[in-house]
Residue frames relative to the residue before (quaternion, step in Angstrom):
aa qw qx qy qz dx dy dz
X 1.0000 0.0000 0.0000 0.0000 0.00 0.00 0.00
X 0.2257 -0.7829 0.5794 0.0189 3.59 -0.80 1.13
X 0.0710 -0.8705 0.4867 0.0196 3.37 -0.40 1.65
X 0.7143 -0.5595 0.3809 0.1781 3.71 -0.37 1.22
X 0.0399 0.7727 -0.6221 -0.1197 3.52 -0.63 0.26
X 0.2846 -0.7118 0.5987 0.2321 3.43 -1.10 0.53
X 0.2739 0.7136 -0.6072 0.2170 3.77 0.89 0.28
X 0.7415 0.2351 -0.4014 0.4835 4.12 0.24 -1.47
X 0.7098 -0.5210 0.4645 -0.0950 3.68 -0.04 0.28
X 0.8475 -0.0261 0.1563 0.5066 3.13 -1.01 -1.42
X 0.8012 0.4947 -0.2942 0.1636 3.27 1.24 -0.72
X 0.6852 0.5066 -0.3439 0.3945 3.23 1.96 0.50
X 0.0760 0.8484 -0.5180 0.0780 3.38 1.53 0.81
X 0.4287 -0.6335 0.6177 0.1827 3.44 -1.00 1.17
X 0.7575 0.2863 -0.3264 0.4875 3.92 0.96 -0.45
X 0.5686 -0.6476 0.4321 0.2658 3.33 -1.19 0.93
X 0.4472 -0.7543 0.2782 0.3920 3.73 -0.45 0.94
X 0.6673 0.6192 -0.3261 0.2548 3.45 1.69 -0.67
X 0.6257 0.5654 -0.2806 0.4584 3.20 1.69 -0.19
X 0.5082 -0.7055 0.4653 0.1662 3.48 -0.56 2.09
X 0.4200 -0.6771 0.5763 0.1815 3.86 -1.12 0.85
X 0.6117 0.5049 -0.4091 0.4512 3.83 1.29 -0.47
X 0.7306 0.4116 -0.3616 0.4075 3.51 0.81 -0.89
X 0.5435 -0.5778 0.5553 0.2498 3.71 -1.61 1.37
X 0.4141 -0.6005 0.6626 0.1700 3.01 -1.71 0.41
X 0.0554 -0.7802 0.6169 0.0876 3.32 -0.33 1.30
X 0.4093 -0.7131 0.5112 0.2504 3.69 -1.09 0.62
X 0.5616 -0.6343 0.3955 0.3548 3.68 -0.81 1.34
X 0.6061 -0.6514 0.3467 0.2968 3.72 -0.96 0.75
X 0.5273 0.5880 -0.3294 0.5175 2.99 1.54 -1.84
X 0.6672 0.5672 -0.3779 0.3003 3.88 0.14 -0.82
X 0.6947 0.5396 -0.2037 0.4297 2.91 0.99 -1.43
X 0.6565 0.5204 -0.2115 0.5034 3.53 1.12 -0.98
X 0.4031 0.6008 -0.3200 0.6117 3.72 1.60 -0.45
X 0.6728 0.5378 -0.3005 0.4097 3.35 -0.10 -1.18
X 0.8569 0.3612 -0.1708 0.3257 2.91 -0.40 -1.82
X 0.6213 0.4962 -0.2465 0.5541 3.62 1.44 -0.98
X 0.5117 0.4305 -0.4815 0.5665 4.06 0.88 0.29
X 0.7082 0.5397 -0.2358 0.3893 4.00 0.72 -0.83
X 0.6286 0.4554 -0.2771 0.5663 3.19 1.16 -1.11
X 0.4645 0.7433 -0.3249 0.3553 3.77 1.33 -0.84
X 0.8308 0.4045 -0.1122 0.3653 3.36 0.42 -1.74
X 0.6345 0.6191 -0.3960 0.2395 3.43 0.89 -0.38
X 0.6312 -0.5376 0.3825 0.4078 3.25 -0.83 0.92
X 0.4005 -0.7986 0.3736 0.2497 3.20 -1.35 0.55
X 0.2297 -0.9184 0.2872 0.1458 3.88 -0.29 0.27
């Protein structure tokens, strides 16, 4: 069993360093429109 050290820290940040924390994550439209058309998808028919 191999037990980790947290000593380096910074050096296993899971975020890259080049990506700023102020700027939002906006979510790709095409996705959104993906989404909504998998939802509209499932309802049962009537």
């Amino acid at each position: 069993m191999e037990v980790l050290s947290t000593a380096q820290g910074d050096a296993h940040c899971p975020l890259p360093r080049v990506v700023k924390a102020t700027q939002a994550a906006q979510p790709d439209r095409d996705l959104l429109l993906f989404m909504f058309g998998l939802t509209q998808g499932m309802r049962p028919q009537s």
